[in-house]
C-alpha positions in Angstrom: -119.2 -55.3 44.4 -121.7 -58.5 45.7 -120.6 -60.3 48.3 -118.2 -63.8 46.5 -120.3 -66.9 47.0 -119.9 -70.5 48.2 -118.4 -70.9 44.5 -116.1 -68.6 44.6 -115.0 -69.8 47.8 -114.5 -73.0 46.5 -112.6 -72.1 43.8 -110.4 -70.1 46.0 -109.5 -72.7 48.0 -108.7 -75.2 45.4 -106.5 -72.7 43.8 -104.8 -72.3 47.4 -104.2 -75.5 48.4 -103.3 -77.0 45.2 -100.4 -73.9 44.7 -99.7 -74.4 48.2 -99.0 -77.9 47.5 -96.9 -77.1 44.4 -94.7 -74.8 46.1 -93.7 -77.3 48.0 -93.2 -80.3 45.8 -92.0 -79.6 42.5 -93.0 -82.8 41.0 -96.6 -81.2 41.5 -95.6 -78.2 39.8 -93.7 -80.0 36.6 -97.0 -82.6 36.3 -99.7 -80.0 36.8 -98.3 -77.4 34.5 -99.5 -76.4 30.6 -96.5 -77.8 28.9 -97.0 -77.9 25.1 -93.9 -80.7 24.8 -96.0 -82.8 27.3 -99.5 -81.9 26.1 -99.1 -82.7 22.2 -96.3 -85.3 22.2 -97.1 -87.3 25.5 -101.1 -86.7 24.9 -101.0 -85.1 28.8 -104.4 -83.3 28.1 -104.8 -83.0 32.0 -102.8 -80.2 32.3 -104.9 -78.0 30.3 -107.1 -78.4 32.9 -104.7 -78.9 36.0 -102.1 -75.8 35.0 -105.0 -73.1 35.8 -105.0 -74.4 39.4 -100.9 -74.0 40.4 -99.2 -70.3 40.4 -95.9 -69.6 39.9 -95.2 -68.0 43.5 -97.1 -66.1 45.9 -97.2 -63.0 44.5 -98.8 -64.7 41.7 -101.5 -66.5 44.0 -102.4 -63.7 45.4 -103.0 -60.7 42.5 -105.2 -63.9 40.5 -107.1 -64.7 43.7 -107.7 -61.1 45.2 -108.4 -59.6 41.1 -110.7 -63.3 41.3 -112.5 -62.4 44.9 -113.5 -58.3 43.8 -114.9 -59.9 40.5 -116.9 -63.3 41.0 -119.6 -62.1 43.7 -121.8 -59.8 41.0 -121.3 -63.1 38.4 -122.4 -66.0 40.8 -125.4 -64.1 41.9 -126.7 -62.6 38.5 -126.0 -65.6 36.7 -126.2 -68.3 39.2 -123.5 -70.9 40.5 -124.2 -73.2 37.1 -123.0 -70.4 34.8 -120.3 -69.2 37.0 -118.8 -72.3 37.2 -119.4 -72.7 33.3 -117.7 -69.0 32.6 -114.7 -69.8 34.9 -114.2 -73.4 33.4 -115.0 -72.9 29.8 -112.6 -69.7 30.4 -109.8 -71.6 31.6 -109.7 -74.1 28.5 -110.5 -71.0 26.1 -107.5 -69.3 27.7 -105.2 -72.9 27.1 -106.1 -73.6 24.0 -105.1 -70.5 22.4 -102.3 -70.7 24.1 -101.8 -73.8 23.5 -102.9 -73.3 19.2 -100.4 -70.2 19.2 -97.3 -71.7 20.7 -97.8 -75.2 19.0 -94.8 -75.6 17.8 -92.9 -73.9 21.0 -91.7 -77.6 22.3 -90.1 -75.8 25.3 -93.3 -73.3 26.1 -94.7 -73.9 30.1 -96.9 -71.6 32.1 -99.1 -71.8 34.9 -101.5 -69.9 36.9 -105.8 -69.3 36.4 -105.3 -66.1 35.1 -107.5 -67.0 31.7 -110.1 -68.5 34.4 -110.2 -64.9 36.0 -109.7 -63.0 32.7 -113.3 -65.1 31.9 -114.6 -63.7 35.1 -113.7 -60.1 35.3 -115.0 -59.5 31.3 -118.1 -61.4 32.2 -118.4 -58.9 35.7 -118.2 -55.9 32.9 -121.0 -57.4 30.4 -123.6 -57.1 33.4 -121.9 -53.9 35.1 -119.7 -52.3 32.7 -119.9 -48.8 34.9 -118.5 -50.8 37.9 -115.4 -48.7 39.7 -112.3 -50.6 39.5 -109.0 -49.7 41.9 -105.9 -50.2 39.0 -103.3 -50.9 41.7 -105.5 -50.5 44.4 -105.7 -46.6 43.8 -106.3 -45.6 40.4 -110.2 -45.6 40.0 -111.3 -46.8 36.4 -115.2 -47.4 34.9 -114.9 -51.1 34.2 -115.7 -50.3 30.6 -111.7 -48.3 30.6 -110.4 -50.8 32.5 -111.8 -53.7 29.9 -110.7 -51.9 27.0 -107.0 -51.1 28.0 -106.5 -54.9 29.3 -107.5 -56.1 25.4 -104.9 -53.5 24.6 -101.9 -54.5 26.8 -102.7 -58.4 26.3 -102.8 -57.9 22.2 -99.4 -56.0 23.1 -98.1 -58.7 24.9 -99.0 -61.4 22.6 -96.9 -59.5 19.5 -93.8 -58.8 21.4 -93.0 -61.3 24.0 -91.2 -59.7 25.9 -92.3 -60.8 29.4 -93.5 -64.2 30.9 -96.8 -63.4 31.1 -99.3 -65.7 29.3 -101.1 -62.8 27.6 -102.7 -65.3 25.2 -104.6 -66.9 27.9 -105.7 -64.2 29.0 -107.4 -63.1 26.2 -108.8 -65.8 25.3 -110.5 -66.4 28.9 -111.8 -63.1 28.2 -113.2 -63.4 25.2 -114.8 -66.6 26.1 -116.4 -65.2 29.4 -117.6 -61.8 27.9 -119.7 -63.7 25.1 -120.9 -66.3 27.7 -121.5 -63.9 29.5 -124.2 -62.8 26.7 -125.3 -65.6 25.8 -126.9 -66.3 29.3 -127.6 -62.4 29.6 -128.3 -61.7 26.0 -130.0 -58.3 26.9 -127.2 -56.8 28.5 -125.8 -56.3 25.0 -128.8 -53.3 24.2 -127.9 -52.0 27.6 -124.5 -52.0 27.5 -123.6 -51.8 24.2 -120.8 -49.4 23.4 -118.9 -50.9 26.0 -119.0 -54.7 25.2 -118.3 -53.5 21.3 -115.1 -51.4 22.4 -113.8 -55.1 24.4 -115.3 -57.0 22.2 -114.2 -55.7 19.1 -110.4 -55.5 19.0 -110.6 -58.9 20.7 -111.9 -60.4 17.7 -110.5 -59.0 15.1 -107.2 -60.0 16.0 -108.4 -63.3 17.0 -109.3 -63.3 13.1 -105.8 -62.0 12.4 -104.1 -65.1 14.1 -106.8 -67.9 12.5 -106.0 -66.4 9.0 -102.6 -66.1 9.5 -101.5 -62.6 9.1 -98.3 -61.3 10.7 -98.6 -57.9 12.1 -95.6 -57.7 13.5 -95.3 -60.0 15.9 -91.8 -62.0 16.3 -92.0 -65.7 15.2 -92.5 -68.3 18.4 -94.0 -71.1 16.7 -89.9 -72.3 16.9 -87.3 -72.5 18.7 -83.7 -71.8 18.0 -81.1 -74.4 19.3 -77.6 -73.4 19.9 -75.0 -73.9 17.4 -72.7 -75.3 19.8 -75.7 -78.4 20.6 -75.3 -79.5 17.0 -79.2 -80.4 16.5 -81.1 -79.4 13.9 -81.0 -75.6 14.2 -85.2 -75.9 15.0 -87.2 -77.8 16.9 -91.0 -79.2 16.7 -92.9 -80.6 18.9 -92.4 -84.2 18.1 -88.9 -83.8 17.6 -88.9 -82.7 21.1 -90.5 -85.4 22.4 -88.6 -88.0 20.7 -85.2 -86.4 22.3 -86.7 -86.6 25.2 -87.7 -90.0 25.5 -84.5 -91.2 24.0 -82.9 -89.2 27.0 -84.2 -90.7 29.4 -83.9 -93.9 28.3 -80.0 -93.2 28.1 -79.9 -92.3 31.7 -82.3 -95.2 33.1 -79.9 -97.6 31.1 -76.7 -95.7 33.1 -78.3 -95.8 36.3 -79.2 -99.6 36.3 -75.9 -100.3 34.7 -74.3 -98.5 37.6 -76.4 -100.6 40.3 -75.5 -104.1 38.7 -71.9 -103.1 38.8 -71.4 -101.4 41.6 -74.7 -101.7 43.6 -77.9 -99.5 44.5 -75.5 -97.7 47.6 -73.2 -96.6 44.9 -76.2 -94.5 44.1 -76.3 -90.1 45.0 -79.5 -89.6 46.3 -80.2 -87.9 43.2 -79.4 -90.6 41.1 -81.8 -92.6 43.0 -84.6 -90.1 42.8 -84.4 -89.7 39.1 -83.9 -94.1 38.8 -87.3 -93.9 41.0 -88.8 -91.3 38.3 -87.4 -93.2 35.4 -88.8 -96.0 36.4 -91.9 -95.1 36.4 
């Protein structure tokens, strides 16, 4: 494992203070986030971007950043800090927008965290080094090759079942995006290395293919969203549907609160009333 970099230091500490600084205040946290109501019906394309820099706890800080830190040292200095920062960044997006292409028409879907960023990372690590050891749990020892293989596996897994809140999709698409990067600024590695990038690479893609082309393996239905009965809405939601209750809600509770202040004055206010007339007005 190389020593991380001034890059990778960087990135650590923007991932720190920014989570750090969504822990604490949650309107951080709800305006950073990847929110597929907020991205396609308000247009907020910044949290593509600004969700792979907030966690959800930190548990979750920690295992991206530490899995980040054993990873980005043999990147930055075989590829340079250009094409590290280009693997990371282009895996991030990658990560999103599958995410964001698969649950399209999941109004309600949020997640959070740069785990797509360090999925890019660690499948780059494996193009140069594929033989690199690798602690599972901090005490299993795997050939990063293994290790490569069996997280295309368990993500594919995930993706098909949902039965977790883990943002498997992101994953594998940061990791697809950083192995072929990966390649395409260290094209040679694929004749050295080549049974091991074709057994990540591989399954990666063809279900990738699977997805574009529409065939259902299996995997339970989360392009919608079931409403209660008892809300009686439409018994599915799209995304612009969403978005239109959502405006039209607030709207009916900014016209309540000012109602509320010209009758009976601003002091009549909770404090929580005020916070959401502050937010509301906006």
């Amino acid at each position: 494992m190389n020593d991380i970099g001034i890059a990778g230091i960087l990135i650590i500490i923007a991932n720190v203070i920014t989570s750090l600084s969504a822990f604490q205040n949650r309107n951080i946290f709800n305006s950073f986030s990847f929110d597929v109501g907020e991205i396609l019906g308000k247009k907020d394309y910044k949290r593509m971007f600004s969700s792979g820099f907030i966690h959800l706890d930190y548990a979750h800080l920690i295992m991206n950043m530490l899995s980040f830190y054993f990873f980005a040292g043999i990147v930055e200095s075989l590829l340079g800090t250009i094409p590290f920062f280009m693997v990371y960044f282009g895996s991030l997006l990658a990560g999103n927008f599958l995410s964001l292409w698969i649950n399209k028409s999941n109004s309600f879907y949020r997640a959070v965290g740069a785990s797509g960023a360090v999925s890019g990372i660690i499948f780059a690590a494996l193009v140069i080094d594929p033989g690199m050891e690798i602690l599972l749990f901090f005490a299993i020892p795997l050939p990063g090759w293994a290790f490569a293989l069996g997280f295309v596996a368990y993500s594919i897994f995930g993706m098909r079942n949902k039965r977790d809140n883990i943002g498997h999709d992101a994953h594998l698409g940061g990791a697809i995006f950083g192995l072929f990067l990966a390649l395409y600024f260290k094209p040679s590695m694929l004749f050295e290395n080549t049974l091991p990038i074709i057994l990540a690479g591989v399954p990666s893609l063809i279900y990738l293919a699977l997805l574009i082309f529409g065939i259902d393996l299996g995997k339970p239905n989360s392009l919608k969203i079931k409403i209660p009965k008892k809300t009686e809405k439409p018994e599915y939601y799209d995304v612009e549907d969403y978005y239109r209750e959502k405006k039209k809600n607030k709207e009916i509770e900014l016209n309540r609160l000012l109602e509320k202040v010209g009758s009976t004055g601003i002091d009549s206010l909770s404090k929580k009333e005020k916070e959401n007339l502050d937010e509301l007005s906006k």
